[in-house]
N, C-alpha and C positions, 0 to 999 in steps of 0.2 A: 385928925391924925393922933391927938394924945390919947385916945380911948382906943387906937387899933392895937393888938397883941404886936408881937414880934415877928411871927409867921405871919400875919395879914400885912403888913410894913413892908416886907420883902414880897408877897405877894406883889401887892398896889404898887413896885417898885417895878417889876418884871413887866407887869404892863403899859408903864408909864415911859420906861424907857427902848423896852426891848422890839425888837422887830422879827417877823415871821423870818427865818431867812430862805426856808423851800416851797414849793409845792405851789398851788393854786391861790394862796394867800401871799404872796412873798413880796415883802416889804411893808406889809399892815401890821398895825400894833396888834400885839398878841392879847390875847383874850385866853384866859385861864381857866378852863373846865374848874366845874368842883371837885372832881373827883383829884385832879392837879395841884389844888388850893389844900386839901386835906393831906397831900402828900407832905406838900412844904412847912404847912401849919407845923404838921405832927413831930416834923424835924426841929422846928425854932421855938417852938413854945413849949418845950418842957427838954430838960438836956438830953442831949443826943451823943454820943459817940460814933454811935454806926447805922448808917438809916441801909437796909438792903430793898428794894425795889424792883418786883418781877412780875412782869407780864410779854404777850405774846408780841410777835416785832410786828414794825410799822404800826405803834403806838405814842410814839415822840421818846423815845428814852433818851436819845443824843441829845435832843432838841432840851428837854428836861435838865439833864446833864449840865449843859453850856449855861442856861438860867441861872442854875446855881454857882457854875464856875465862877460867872461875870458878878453875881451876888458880893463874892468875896472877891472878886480882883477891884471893880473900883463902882462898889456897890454901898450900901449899910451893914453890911459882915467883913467890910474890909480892914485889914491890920497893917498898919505900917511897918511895909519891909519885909511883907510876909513872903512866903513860898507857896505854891500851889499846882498842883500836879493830874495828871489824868493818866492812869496805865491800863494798857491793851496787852494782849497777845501778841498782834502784831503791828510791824509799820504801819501800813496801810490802816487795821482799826485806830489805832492810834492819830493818825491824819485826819478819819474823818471827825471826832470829837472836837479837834484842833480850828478844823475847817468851818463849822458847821458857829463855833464863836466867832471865828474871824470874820464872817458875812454877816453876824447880827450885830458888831460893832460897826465894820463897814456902812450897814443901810440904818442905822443910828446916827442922827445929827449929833446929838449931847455926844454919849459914848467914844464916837469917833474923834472926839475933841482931846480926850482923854488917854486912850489906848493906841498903845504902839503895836502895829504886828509886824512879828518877823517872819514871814514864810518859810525862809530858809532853815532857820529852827525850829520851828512850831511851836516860837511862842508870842503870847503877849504879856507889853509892860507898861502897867502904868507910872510915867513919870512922877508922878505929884504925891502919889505914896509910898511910891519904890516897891510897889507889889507884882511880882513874876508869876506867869505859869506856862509851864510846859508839858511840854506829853511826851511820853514815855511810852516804849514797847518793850514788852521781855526779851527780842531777840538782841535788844541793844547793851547795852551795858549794863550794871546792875545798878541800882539805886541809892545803893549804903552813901551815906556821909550826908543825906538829904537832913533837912528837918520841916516836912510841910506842914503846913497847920490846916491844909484841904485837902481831899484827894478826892479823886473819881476812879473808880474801877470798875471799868467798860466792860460789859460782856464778858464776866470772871467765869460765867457762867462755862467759854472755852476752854479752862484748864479740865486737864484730864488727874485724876489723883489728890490727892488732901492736901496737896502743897504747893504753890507760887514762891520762888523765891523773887519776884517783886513786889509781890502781895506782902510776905513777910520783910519786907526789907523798909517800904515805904509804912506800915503799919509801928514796925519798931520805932524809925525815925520821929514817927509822929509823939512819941515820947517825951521830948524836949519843952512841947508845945503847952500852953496853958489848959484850953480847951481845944483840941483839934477833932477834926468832923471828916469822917469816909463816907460816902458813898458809892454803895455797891448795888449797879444798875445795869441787869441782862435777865433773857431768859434763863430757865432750870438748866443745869447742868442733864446729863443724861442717869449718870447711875448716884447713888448714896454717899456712894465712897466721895466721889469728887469734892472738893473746896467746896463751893457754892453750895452745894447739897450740905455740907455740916456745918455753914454758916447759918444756913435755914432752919435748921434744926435744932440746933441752939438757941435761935431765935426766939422760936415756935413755944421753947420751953420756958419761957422769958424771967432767964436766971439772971440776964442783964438787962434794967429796966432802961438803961441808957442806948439798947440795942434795939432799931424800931425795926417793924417787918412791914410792907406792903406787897402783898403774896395775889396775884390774879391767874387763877389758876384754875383749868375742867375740874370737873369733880370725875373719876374713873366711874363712877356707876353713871352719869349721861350718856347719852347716843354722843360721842364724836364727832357725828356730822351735824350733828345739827345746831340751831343759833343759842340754843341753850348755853349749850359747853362752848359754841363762840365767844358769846359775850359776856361770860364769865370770866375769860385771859384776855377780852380784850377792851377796856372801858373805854376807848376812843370808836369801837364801832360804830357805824354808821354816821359817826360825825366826820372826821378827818381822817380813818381808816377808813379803804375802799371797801363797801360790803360786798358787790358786786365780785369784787377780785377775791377776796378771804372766801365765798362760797364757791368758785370757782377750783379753789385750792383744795376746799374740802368733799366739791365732787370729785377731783383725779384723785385726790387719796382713797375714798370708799370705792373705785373702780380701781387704781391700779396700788397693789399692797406695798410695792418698792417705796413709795411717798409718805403710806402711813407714818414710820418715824418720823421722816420729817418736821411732817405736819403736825402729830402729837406734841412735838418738844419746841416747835419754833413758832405754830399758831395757839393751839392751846395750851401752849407751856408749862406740859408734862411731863415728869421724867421718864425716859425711854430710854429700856435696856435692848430691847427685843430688838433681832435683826431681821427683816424682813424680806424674802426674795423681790429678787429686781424686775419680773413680770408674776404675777398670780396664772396658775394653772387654766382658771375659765378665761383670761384675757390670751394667753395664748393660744387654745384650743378652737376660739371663735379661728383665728388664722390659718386653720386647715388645709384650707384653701391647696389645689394642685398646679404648681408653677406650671409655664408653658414655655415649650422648647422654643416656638416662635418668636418670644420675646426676648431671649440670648440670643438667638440668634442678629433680631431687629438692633440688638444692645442699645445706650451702653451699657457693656458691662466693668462691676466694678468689683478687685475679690479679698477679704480679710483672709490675713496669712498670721495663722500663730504657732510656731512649729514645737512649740514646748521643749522638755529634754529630750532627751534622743529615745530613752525607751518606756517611753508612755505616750502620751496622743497627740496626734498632730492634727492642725485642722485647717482647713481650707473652704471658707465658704465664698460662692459667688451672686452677688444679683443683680437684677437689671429691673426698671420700668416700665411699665405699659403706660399705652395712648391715654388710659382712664386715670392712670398715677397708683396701681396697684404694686407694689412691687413683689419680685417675684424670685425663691429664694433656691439655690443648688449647693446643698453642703458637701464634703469632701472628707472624709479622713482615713488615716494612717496611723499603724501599731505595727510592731516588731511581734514576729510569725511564734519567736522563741519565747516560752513561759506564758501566752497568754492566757491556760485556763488559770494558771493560779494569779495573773493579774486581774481576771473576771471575778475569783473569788475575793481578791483584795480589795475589788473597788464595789466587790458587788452589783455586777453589771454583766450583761451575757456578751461578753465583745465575740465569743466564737460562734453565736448565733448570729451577730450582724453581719461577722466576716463571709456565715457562711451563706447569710442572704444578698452578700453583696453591697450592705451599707458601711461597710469599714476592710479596708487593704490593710493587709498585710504583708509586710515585706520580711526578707527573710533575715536572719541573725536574728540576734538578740535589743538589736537599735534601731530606729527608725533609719532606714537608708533613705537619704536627701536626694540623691539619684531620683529617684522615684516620685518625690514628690517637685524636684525639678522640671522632670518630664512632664507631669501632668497638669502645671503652670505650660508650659509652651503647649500641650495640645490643645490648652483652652485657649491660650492666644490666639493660636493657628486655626482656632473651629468659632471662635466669638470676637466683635469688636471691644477686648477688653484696653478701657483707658485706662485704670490703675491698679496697681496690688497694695494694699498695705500691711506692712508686714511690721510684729512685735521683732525689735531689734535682735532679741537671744537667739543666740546659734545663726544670725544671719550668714554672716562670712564662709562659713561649709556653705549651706544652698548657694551664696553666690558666687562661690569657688565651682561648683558643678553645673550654672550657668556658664561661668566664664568657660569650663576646660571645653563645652559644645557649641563656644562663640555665639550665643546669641543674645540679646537685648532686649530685655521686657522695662515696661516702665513702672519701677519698684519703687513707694515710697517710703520714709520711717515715719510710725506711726506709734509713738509715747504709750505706756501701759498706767505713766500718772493721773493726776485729775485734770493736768492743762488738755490733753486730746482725749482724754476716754470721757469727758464732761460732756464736750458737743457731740460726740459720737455715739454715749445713751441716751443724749435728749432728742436725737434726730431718729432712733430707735424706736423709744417709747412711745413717738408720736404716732409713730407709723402703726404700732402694735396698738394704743388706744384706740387709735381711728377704722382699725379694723382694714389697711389697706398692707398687707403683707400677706405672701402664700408660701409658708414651709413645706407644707404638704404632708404635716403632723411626721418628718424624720424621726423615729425612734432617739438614734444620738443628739441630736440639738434638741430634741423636745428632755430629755435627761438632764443638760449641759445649760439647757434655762431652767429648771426648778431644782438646779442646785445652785444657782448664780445668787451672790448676796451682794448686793451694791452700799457701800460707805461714803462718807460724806467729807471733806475738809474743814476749816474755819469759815471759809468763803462759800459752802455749801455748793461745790463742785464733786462730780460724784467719778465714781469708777470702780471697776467689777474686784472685789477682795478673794483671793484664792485662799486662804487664808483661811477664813470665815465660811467658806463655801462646801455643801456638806458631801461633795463629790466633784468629781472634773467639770470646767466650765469652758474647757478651750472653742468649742463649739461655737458660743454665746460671744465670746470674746471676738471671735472672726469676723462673725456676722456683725456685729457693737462698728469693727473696724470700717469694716466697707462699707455699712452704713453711714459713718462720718466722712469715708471719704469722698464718697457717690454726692454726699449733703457739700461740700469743699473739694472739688474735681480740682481746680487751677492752683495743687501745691506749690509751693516752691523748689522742692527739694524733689531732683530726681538718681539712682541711684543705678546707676550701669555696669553690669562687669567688673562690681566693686570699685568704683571710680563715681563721685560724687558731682553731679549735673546741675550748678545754678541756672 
């Protein structure tokens, strides 16, 4: 022991006392890759300030995180009566950091002897040094008045723009402190500008020698899919990352482009500006396919309703499944009769050629009249076993004002435009569109309204269609999105009658 460094010390500590807390190993003492061992080293045996740490996920970086957390809570870096922190973006990241210490002290005999957890706050304390930590989320309060001598910042990599004010707040605090120690451990942020990106780059230029960088990242000149630029972002490959799964990942991105970002920034953790549409042109076009009236008829059927503003596109799509599990698709829409060549020239699109082929109604004024698209929700009732509509909430109250004044009753449900419903409703999409078991029947409009469709992402990597972002109308895409989530989830809860709501 007197001949180890400081970083091997707290190594041979981590192993000695800590325990695996997830996976296939869970509750075996931990065993520390080299490549883990050089991380920690590189932090303790020459000063440190700021250690930043980036590779692709499902690499241990919590798991890494919590080691070091417990290092200093009631470890050989511990300071009596210190303070110690971990900040997230959100609750929830913030819990798992939290969590993920609280199990490796729990399945620790010693440790457990030692550390109190509080759940209710998320935190632990060690009695016997008076050493605290807690986790922190930016949507909570703000952090001033701290003075930690640790921090951890989770997946900083989530801030959008050059600034945290809990980044900056827990950073100032650390001021007070003799020697205080951040680490900043996530994937790449997406664009330059971001925090994490000018953290890195500062790094990179190592004007702070107290500022360590461990950067695993593709190189932009490798093929993308392949194990090359894999295991370049991810040094637990093949060991403790699933290889299996991660190439798995990097087949649906080289086949379907909506994932590429993803994938670039969360497996090979690269920065990624680029928006990618949410189906690729040749993944749709396999889908050609010509529905059959047979099968709406057989139903069920089930119809995404998104009726937009009044004087631009409404869209209605319906489908049903065959015996074989193909499904099979009937889109619908509707524009206002008035000013449409110069909305054709605005959106750059022939809507008086569709109109005049029959693949887009027009109704007369200037605004979509809901009359109209009322009506032809109950002829599909009245001609197909449809079991649900789901319809984007905007402007519902008109159409179901023009149900209620012709008394009749369809079963309508609300169907969210956020990430909570539009998440299961593109992945039940995609699937269908990868697997090649969908028939559009190559519609001019929906075939338009997917290769302008750009799907974005949240924190929790739930996704939904951005109009926004999208380099022409999507309503089309949107419909279809809907009643394919809803066909995937038939037994809503929520039913919506003659403007009167049915639990």
């Amino acid at each position: 022991m007197a001949n180890l460094t400081r970083g091997e010390r707290n190594a041979d500590w981590i192993t000695e006392f800590c325990r695996v807390p997830e996976g296939s190993l869970v509750g075996q003492p931990v065993v520390l890759r080299p490549w883990q061992r050089e991380i920690i080293c590189g932090i303790y045996d020459s000063p440190t300030r700021r250690a930043i740490v980036s590779f692709g996920r499902k690499n241990g970086k919590t798991a890494i995180s919590a080691f070091l957390l417990l290092l200093h809570l009631c470890g050989p870096e511990a300071r009596a009566n210190s303070q110690l922190y971990s900040a997230a973006q959100s609750r929830e990241q913030a819990a798992i950091l939290f969590s993920l210490a609280a199990k490796i002290v729990r399945m620790s005999p010693e440790l457990s002897q030692y550390v109190v957890i509080r759940d209710s706050n998320k935190q632990l304390f060690c009695p016997e040094l008076g050493t605290l930590y807690r986790a922190l989320s930016a949507d909570a309060s703000t952090a001033y008045g701290l003075s930690p001598v640790f921090t951890v910042h989770d997946e900083l990599g989530q801030v959008r723009g050059p600034r945290s004010e809990l980044y900056e707040a827990l950073e100032t605090a650390s001021g007070a402190q003799q020697e205080p120690l951040s680490i900043v451990i996530s994937t790449q942020a997406p664009t330059d500008a971001d925090l994490l990106s000018v953290l890195i780059d500062d790094a990179r230029e190592g004007k702070d020698p107290r500022t360590k960088l461990w950067l695993y990242s593709a190189d932009d000149a490798l093929d993308p899919f392949g194990e090359e630029a894999i295991k370049a972002a991810n040094p637990a490959y093949g060991d403790f990352q699933n290889p299996v799964e991660v190439r798995d990942q990097a087949e649906g991105a080289r086949r379907m482009p909506s994932r590429e970002s993803a994938y670039r920034n969360l497996i090979l953790n690269q920065r990624v500006t680029v928006h990618n549409p949410f189906v690729s042109r040749s993944v749709w076009d396999a889908c050609n396919g010509e529905p059959d009236e047979d099968v709406f008829r057989k139903g069920p059927c089930y119809i995404g309703l998104d009726l937009s503003a009044r004087n631009d596109l409404t869209a209605l799509v319906m489908v049903a499944k065959d015996a074989s599990g193909l499904w099979h698709v009937r889109p619908h829409f509707f524009a206002p009769q008035d000013g449409v060549n110069d909305r054709a020239h605005r959106d750059r699109v022939p809507y008086d050629v569709w109109a005049r082929d029959g693949l887009l109604t027009l109704t007369p004024g200037l605004s979509v009249e809901y009359e109209w698209v009322a009506q032809r929700l109950l002829d599909l009732c009245d001609t197909y076993p449809v079991q649900a509509i789901a319809f984007d909430r905007w402007r519902i109250d008109v159409l179901l004002a023009e149900l209620k004044r012709v008394g009749r009753e369809l079963p309508m449900f609300p169907w969210g435009q956020g990430f909570k419903d539009m998440t299961p409703a593109l992945d039940a999409l995609e699937t269908e569109l990868l697997n090649v078991r969908l028939l559009h029947g190559g519609h001019p409009i929906l075939r338009n309204h997917a290769a302008n469709a750009i799907a974005v992402r949240d924190a929790a990597d739930g996704r939904k269609l951005d109009k926004s972002k999208a380099t022409g109308r999507i309503d089309g895409l949107q419909a279809l999105a809907m009643a394919m989530g809803k066909a995937a989830t038939p037994d809503g809860p929520t039913i919506i009658r003659q403007g009167f709501v049915v639990i």
